[in-house]
Rosetta silent file (secondary structure, phi, psi, omega in degrees, C-alpha in Angstrom):
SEQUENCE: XXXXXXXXXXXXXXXXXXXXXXXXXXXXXXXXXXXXXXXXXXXXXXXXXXXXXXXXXXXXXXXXXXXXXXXXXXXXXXXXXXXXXXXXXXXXXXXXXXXXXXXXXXXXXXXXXXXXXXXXXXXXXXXXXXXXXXXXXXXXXXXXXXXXXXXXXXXXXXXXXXXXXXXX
SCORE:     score description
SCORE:     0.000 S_00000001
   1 L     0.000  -11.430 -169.940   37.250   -1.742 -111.715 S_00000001
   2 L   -70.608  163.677 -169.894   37.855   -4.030 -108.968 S_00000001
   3 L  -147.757  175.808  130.324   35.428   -6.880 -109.049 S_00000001
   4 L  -140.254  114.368 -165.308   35.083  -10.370 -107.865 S_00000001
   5 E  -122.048  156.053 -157.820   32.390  -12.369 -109.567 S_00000001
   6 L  -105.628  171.876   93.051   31.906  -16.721 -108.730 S_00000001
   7 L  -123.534  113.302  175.007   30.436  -19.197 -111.645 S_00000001
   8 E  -116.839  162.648  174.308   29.984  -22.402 -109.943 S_00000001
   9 L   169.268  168.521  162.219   27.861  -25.210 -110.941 S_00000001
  10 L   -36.180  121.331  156.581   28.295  -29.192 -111.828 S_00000001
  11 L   -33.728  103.502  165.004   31.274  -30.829 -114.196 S_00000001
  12 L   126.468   -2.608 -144.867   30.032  -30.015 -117.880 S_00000001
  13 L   -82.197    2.871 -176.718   27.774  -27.470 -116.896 S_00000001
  14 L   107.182   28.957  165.611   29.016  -24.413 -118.982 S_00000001
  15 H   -76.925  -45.758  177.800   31.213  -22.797 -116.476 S_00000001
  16 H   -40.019  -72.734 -169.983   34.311  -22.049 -118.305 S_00000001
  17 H   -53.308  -42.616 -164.518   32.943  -20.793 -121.965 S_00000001
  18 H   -75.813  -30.930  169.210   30.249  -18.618 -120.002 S_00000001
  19 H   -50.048  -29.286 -153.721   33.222  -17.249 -118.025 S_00000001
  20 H   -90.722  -44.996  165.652   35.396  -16.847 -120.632 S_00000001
  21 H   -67.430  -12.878  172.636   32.426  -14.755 -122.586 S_00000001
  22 H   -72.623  -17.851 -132.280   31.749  -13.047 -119.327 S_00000001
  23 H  -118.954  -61.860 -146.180   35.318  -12.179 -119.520 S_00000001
  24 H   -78.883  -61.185  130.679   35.561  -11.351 -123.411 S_00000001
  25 L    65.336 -124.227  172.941   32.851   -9.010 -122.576 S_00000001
  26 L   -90.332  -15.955 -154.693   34.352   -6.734 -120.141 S_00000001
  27 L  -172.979  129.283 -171.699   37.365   -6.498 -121.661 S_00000001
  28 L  -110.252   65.585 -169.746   39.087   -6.913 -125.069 S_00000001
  29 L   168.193   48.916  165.318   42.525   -8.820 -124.075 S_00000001
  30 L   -51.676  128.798  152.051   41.382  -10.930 -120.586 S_00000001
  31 E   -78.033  149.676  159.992   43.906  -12.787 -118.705 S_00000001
  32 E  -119.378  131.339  161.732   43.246  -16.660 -118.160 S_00000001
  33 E  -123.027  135.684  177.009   44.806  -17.865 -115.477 S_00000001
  34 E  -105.945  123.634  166.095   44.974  -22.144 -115.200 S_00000001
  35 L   -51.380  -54.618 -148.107   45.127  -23.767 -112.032 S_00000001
  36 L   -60.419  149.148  161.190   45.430  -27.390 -113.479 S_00000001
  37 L  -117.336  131.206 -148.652   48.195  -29.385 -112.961 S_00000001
  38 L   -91.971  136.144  107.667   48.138  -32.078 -115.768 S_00000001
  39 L    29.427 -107.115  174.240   48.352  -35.196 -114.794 S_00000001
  40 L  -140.099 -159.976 -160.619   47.744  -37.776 -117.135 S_00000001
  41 L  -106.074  -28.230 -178.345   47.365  -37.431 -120.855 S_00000001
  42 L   -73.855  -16.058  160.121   43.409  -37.709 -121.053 S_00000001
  43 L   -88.441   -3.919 -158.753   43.891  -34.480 -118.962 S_00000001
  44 H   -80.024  -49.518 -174.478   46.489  -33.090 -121.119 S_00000001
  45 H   -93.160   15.057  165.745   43.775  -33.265 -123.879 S_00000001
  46 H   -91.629  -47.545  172.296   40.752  -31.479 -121.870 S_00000001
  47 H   -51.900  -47.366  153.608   43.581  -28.721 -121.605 S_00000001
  48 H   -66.555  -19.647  153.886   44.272  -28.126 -124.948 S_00000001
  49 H   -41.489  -73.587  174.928   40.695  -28.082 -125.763 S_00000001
  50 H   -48.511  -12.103  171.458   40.763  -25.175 -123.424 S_00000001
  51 H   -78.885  -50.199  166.946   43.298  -23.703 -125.308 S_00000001
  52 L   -68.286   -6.398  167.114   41.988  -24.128 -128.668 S_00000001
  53 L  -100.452  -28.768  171.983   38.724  -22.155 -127.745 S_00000001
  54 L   -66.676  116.925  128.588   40.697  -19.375 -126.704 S_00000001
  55 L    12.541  164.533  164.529   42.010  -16.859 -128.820 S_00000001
  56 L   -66.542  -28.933 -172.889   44.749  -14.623 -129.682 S_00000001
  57 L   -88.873   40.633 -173.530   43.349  -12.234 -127.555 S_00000001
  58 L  -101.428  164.851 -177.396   43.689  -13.793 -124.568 S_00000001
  59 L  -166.678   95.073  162.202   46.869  -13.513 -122.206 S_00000001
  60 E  -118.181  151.999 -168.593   47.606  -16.521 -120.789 S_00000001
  61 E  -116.020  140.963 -179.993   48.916  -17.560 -117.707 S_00000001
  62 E  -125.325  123.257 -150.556   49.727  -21.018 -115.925 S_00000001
  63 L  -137.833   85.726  166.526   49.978  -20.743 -112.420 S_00000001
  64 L   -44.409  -28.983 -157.175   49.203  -23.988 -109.936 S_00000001
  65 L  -143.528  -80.088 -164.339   49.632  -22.786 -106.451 S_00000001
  66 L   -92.006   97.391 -176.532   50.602  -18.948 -105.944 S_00000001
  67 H   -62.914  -47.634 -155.143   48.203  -16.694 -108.248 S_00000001
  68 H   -53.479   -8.955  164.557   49.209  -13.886 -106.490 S_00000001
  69 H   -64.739   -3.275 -165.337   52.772  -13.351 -107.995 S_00000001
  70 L  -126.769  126.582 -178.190   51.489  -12.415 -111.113 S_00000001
  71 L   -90.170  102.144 -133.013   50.548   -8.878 -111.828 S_00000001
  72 L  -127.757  -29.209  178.936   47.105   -8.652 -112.572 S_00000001
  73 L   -23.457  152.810  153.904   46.233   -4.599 -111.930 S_00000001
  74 L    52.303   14.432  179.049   43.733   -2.858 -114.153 S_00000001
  75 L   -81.040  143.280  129.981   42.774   -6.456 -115.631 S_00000001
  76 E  -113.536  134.890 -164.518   40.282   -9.170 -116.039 S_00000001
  77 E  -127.336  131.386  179.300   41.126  -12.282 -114.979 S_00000001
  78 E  -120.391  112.335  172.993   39.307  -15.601 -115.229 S_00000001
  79 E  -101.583  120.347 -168.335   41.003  -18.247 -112.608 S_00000001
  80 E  -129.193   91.772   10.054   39.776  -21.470 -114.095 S_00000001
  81 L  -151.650  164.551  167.564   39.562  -23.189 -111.236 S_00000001
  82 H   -47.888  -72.677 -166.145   39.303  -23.311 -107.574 S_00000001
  83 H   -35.302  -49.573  175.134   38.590  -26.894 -107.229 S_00000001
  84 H   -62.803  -32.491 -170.958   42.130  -27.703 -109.167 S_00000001
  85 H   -63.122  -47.781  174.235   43.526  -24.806 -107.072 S_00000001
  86 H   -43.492  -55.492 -168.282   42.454  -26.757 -104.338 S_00000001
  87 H   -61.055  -48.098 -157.332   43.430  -30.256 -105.190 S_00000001
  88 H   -80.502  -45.966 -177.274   47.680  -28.801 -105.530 S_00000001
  89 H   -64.916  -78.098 -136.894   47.500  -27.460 -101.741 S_00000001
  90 H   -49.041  -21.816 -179.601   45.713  -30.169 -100.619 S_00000001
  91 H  -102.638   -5.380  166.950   48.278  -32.965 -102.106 S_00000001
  92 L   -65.082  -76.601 -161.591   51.236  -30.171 -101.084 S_00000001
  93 L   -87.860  -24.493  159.905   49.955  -30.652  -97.537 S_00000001
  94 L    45.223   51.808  174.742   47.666  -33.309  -97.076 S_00000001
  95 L  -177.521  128.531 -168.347   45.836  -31.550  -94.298 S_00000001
  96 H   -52.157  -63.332 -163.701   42.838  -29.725  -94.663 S_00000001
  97 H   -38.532  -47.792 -151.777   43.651  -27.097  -92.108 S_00000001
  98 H   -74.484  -55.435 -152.321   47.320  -25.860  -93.761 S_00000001
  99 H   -60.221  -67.241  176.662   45.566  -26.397  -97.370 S_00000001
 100 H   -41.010  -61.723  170.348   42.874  -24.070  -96.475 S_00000001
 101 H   -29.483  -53.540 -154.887   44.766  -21.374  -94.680 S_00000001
 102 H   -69.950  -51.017 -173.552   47.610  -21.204  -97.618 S_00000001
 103 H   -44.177  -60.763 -166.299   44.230  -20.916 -100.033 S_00000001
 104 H   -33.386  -62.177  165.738   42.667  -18.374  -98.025 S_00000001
 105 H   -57.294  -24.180  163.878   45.826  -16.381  -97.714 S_00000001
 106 H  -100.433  -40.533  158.349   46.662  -16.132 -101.213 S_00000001
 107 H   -89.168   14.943  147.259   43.422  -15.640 -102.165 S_00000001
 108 L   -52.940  -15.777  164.622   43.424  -12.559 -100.124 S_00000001
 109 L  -114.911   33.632 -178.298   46.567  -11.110 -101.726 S_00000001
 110 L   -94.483  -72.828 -172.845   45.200  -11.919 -105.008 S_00000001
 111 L   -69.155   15.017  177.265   42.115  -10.252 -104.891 S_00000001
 112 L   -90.745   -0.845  153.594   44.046   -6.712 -103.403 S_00000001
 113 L   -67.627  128.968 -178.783   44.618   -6.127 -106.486 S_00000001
 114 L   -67.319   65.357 -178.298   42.972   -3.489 -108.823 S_00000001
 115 L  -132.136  172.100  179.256   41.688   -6.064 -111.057 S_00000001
 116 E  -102.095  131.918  148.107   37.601   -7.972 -112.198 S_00000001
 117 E  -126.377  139.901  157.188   38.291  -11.416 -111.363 S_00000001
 118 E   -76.756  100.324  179.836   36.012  -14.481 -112.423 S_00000001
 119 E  -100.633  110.298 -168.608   36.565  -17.136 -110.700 S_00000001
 120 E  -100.540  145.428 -147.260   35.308  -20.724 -111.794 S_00000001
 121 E  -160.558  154.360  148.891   34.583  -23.671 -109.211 S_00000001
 122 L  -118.326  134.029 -167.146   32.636  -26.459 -108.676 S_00000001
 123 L   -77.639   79.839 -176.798   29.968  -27.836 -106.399 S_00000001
 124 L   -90.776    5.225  173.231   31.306  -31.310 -105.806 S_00000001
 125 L  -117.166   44.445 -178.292   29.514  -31.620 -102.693 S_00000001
 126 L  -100.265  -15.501 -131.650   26.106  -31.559 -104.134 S_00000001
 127 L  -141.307  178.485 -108.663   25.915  -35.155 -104.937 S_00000001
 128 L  -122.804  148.494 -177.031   25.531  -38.133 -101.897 S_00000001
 129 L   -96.464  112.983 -178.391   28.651  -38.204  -99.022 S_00000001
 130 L   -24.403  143.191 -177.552   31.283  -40.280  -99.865 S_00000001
 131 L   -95.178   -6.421  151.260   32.657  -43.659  -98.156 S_00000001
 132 L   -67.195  102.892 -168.151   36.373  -42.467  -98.831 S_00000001
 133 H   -57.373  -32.391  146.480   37.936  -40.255  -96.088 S_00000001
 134 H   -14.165  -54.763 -179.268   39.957  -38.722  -98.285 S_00000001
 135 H   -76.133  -56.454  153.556   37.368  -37.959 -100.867 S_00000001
 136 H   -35.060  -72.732  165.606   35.378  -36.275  -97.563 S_00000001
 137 H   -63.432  -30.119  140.451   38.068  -34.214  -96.876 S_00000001
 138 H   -39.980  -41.722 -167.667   38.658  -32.679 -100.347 S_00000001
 139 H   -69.441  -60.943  163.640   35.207  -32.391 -100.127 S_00000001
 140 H   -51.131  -56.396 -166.673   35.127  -29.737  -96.841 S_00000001
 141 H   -41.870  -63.339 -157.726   37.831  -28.155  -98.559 S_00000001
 142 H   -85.953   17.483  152.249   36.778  -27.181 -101.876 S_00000001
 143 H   -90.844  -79.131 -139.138   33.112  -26.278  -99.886 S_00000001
 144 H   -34.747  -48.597  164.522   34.749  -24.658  -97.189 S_00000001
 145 H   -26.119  -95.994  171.384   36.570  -22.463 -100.232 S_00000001
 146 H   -20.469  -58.913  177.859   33.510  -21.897 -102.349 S_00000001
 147 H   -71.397  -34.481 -174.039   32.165  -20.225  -99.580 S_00000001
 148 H   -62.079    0.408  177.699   34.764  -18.083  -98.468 S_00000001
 149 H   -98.893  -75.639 -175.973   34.821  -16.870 -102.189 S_00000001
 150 H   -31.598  -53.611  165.909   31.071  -16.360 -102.312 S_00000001
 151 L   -42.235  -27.196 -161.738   31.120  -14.132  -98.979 S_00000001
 152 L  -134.234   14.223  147.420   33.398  -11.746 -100.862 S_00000001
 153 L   -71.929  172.879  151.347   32.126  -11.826 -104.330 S_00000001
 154 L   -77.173  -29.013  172.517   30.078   -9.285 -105.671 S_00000001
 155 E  -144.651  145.312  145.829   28.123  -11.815 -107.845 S_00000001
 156 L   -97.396  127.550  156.085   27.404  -15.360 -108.081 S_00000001
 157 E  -112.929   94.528  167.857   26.391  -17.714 -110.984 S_00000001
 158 E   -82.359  141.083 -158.738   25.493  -20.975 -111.208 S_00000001
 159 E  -111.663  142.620 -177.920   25.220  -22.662 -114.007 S_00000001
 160 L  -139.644  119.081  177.028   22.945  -25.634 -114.849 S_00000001
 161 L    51.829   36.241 -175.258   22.832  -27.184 -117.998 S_00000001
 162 L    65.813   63.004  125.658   24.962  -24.101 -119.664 S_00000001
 163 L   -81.197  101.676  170.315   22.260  -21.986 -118.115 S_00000001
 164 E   -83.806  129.724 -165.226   23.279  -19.232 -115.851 S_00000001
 165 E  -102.903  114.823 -179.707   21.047  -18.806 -112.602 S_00000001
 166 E   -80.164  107.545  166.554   22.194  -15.344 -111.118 S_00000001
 167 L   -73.480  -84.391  174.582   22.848  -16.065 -107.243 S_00000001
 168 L  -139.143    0.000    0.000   23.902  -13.187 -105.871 S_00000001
């Protein structure tokens, strides 16, 4: 059963819902696990959106920083998203290097688990390279990520314009 499948693609493009039916699916009682850490209140209210399309049948979990404490066996799990996963190391540590390792490292005891996970992400470094150093370095990160998740899925999808384009 184990699995690891990607859907990456642009803000709006239809990564979540097609995960979440990718999810639905395979399995009829999918974990979600949320990354986000809210913020502000206009983020408060993208999250319960996401809440309100989900179902009873759903199992959810809210987990910023260590996925891997959470018992996941015999499962499918859609971690919605890297990029947010990203952003809470990166403002724990505020150095690419540590934030990447701690990601790396966790998600490597994640995915030893006998579970399908979906993992949703985005390609924010598609778009023209920033004049903020900051913004740069977030920027290696959440590529630097993406790939090391892509090497060790089994599939990729990117999605364009709620389309999914089968990668690998």
């Amino acid at each position: 059963m184990k699995k690891i499948i990607l859907v990456t693609g642009g803000q709006r493009s239809g990564k979540s819902q097609y995960a979440e039916r990718l999810a639905l699916s395979l399995s009829s009682h999918p974990v979600y696990v949320a990354t986000a850490h809210v913020w502000d209140d206009e983020f408060r209210q993208r999250v319960v959106k996401h809440q309100e399309r989900r179902g009873a049948e759903w199992d959810n979990i809210e987990e910023e920083k260590y996925l891997s404490r959470h018992d996941l066996a015999g499962r499918v799990a859609v971690v919605d998203c890297i990029t947010l996963w990203c952003t809470n190391f990166f403002f724990e540590f505020q150095d690419v290097d540590k934030a990447l390792a701690m990601l790396k490292d966790e998600f490597d005891r994640l995915v030893a688990q006998d579970t399908t996970f979906i993992f949703v992400t985005n390609e924010i470094g598609s778009g023209g390279v920033s004049d903020n150093a900051v913004q740069r370095q977030f920027t290696d990160l959440q590529g630097w990520m993406n790939q090391y998740v892509a090497t060790r899925a089994d599939e990729v999808t990117l999605m364009v314009s709620g389309i999914p384009v089968k990668i690998k």
